[in-house]
C-alpha positions as CSV (number, residue, x, y, z in Angstrom):
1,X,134.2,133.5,74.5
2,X,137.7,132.4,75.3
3,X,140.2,133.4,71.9
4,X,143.7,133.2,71.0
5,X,145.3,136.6,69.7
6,X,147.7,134.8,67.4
7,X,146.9,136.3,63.6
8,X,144.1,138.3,64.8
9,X,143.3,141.2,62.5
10,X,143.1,144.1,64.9
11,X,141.8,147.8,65.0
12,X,143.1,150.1,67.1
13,X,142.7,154.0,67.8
14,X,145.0,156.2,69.6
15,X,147.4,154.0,68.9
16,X,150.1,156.8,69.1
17,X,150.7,157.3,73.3
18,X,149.2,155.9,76.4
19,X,147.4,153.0,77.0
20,X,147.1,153.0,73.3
21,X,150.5,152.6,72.2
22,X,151.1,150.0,75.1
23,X,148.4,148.0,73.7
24,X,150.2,147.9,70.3
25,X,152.8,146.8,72.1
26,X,151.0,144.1,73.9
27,X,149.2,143.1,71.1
28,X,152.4,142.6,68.8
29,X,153.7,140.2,71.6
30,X,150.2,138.4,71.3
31,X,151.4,138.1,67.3
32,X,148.4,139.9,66.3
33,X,148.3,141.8,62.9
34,X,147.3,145.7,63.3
35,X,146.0,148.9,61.9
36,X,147.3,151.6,64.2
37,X,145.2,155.1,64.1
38,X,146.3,158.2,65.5
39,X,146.6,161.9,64.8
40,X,150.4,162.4,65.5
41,X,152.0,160.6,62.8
42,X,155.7,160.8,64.4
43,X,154.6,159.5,67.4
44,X,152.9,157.0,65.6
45,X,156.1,155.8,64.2
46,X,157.8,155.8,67.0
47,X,155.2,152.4,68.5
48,X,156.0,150.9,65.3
49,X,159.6,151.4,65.3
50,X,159.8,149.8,69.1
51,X,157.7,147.0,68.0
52,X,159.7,146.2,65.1
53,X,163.0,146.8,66.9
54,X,161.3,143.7,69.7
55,X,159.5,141.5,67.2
56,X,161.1,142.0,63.8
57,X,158.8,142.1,60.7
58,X,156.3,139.6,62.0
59,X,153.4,140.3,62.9
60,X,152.0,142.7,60.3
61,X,151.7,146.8,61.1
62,X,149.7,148.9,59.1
63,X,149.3,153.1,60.3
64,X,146.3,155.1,59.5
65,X,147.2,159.0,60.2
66,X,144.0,161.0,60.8
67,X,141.7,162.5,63.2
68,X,138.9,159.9,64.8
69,X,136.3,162.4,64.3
70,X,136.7,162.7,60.6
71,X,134.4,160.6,59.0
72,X,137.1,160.2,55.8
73,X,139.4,159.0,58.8
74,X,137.1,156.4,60.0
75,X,136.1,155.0,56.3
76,X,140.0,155.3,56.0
77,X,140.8,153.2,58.4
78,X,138.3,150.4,58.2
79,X,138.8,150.1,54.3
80,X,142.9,149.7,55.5
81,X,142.3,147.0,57.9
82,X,139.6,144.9,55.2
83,X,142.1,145.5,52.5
84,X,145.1,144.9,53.6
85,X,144.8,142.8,56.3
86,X,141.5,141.1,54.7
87,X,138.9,141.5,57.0
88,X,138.4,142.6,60.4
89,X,137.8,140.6,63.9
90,X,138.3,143.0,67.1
91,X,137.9,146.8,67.2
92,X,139.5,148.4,69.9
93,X,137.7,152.1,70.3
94,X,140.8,153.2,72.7
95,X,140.8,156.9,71.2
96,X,139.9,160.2,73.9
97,X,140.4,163.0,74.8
98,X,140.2,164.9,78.4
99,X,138.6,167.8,80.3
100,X,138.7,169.1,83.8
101,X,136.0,172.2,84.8
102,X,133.1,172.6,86.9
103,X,129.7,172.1,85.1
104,X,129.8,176.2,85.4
105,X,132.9,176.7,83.5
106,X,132.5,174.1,81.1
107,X,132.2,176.0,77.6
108,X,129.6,174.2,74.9
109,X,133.2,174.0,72.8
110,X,134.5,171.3,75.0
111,X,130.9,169.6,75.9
112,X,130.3,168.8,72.2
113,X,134.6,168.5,71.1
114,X,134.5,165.8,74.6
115,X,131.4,163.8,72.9
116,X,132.6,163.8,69.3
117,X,136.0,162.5,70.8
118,X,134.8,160.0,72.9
119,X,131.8,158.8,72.2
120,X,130.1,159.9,68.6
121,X,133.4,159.0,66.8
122,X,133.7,155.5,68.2
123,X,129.9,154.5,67.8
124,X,130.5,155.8,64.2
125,X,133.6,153.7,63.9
126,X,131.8,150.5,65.3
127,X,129.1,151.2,63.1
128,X,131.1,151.3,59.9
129,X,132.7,147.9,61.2
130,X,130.0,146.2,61.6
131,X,129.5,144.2,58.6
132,X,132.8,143.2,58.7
133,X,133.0,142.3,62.2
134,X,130.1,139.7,61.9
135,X,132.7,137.8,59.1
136,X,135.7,138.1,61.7
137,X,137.4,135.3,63.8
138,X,136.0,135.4,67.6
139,X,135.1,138.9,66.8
140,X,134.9,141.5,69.7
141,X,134.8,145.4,70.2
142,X,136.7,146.2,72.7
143,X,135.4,150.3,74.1
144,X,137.3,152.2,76.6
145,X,135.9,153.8,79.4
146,X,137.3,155.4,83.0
147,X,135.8,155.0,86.3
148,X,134.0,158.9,85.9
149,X,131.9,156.8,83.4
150,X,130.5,154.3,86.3
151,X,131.1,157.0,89.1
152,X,130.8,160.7,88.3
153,X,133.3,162.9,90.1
154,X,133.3,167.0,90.6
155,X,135.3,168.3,87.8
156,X,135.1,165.6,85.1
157,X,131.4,166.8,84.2
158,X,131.6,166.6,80.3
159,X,134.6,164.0,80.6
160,X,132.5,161.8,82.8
161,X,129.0,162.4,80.9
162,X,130.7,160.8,77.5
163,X,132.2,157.7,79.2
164,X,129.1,157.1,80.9
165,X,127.5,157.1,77.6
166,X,130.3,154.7,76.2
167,X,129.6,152.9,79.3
168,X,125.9,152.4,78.2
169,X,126.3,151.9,74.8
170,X,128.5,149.2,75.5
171,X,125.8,147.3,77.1
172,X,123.4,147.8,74.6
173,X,126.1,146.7,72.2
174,X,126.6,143.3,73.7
175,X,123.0,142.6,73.4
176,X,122.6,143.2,70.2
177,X,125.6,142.0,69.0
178,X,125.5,138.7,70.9
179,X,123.2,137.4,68.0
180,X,125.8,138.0,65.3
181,X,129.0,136.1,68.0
182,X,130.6,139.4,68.7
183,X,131.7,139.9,72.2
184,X,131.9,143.7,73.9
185,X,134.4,144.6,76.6
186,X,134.1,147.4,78.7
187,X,137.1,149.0,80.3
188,X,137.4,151.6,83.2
189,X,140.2,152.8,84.2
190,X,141.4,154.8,86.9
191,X,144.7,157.0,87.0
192,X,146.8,156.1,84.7
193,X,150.4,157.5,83.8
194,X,149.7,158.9,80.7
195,X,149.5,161.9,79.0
196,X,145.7,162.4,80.0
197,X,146.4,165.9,82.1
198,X,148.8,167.5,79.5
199,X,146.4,167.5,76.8
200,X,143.4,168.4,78.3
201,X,141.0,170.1,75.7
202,X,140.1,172.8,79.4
203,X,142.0,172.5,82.1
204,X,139.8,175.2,84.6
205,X,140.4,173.1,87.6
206,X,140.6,170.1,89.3
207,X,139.6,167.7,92.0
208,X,141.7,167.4,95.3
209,X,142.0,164.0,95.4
210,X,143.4,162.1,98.5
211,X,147.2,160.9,97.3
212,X,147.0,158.2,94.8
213,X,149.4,156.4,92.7
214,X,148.6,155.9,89.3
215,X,149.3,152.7,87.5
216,X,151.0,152.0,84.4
217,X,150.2,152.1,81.0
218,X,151.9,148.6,80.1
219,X,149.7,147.5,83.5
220,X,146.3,148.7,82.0
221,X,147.0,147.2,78.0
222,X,148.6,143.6,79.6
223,X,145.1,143.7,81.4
224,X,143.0,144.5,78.5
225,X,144.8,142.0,76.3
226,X,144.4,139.3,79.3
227,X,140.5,140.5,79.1
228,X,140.2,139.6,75.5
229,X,141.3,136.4,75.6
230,X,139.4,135.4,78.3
231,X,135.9,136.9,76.6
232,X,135.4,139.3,79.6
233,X,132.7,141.8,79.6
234,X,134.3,144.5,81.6
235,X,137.0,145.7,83.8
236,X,138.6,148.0,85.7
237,X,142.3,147.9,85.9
238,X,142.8,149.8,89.2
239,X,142.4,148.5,92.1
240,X,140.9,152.1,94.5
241,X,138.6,152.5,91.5
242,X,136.9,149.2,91.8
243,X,136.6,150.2,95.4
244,X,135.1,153.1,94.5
245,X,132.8,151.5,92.3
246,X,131.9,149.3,94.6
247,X,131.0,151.5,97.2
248,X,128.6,153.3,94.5
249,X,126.9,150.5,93.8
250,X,126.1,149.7,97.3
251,X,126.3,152.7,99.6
252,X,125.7,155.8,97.0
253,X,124.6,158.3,99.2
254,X,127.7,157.5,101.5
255,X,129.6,158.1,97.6
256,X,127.7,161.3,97.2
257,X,128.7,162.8,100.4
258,X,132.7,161.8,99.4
259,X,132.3,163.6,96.0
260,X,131.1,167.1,97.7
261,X,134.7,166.9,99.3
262,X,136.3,167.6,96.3
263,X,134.4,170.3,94.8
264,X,136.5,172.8,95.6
């Protein structure tokens, strides 16, 4: 369904860099009211200092300092955004964290860290929002993705596995949500300038990749934000990646034999 931003009430997680902290931004210029969560509370301060330096005091900003996997964190943050912005109507599960290995160097650490991150954490979170959501205004849960969770690549084994599963929760979401109004958006995206490769959780190796440019941050959020109010399902704000997926979809073994390029 088709919504106005304007007075939303607004979750959003790793809120304090990247696409994360652009969407604050975006969303502020949307007049939407917000609970920022992150880990790094400086940083954190930082988005809401340039926000209130644009927009003044208007709309509301609320900060929730805390770790996503942290059940207390999650409880946190959804009693902040009920409380003090009374109630909740779009969840934005923008939160990750990275790794590049081969399947062979991957260590069980980073498998389970990668899926507690990106994909246990934020079905936790959604879960805990639930009830709230189904009282909400145009409600929506908006779950970020990549394009290694619709294509996998060499390299992003254990990155790629948990966005896929994102990926596939998302669908079931929208089912079963649909009964209760609430949308779900899906969002891939491919490189992005942010700080993705300089806080990898293992960084073994990596994928030569043909030369690419990578979009920007404000380009991904000023998508997303033009996905919500449209009631889109899903996305992918780059344009090689929806290439990419396309070819997966309809010439996969042709996909397959790229991907063994870039092994080593």
């Amino acid at each position: 369904m088709k919504r106005s931003l304007n007075n939303s009430r607004i979750l959003l997680t790793g809120a304090s860099s990247g696409i994360g902290a652009a969407l604050a931004f975006e969303l502020a210029k949307e007049n939407a009211n917000l609970v920022l969560l992150a880990r790094r509370e400086n940083r954190l301060q930082e988005v809401v200092e340039r926000i209130r330096n644009k927009f003044g005091n208007t709309p509301k900003i609320i900060t929730v300092v805390g770790d996503i996997t942290n059940s207390e964190i999650r409880r946190l943050a959804v009693q902040t955004v009920t409380e003090q912005l009374g109630g909740l109507d779009i969840l934005i599960n923008n939160a990750g964290a990275g790794a590049t290995a081969l399947i062979e160097a991957t260590t069980g650490e980073t498998l389970r860290r990668i899926f507690e991150v990106n994909f246990f954490a934020p079905v936790e979170l959604t879960q805990l929002a639930l009830p709230y959501l189904k009282l909400g205004n145009k409600p929506m849960v908006v779950n970020l993705s990549s394009i290694v969770g619709l294509r996998g690549a060499p390299h992003y084994g254990a990155y790629g596995a948990a966005k896929f599963a994102v990926s596939g929760i998302s669908e079931t979401m929208r089912a079963e949500f649909s009964h209760d109004g609430i949308d779900v958006l899906l969002v891939c995206p491919g490189t992005t300038q942010t700080e993705f490769f300089d806080v990898l959780y293992q960084s073994s190796s990596a994928p030569n990749m043909p030369v690419h440019h990578a979009v920007t941050s404000e380009y991904v959020a000023n998508r997303i934000v033009w996905a919500m109010k449209k009631g889109k399902h899903k996305i992918i704000p780059y344009f090689q990646a929806v290439i990419l997926d396309y070819l997966n979809r309809f010439v996969p073994q042709f996909t397959d034999w790229i991907m063994t390029k870039y092994v080593k």
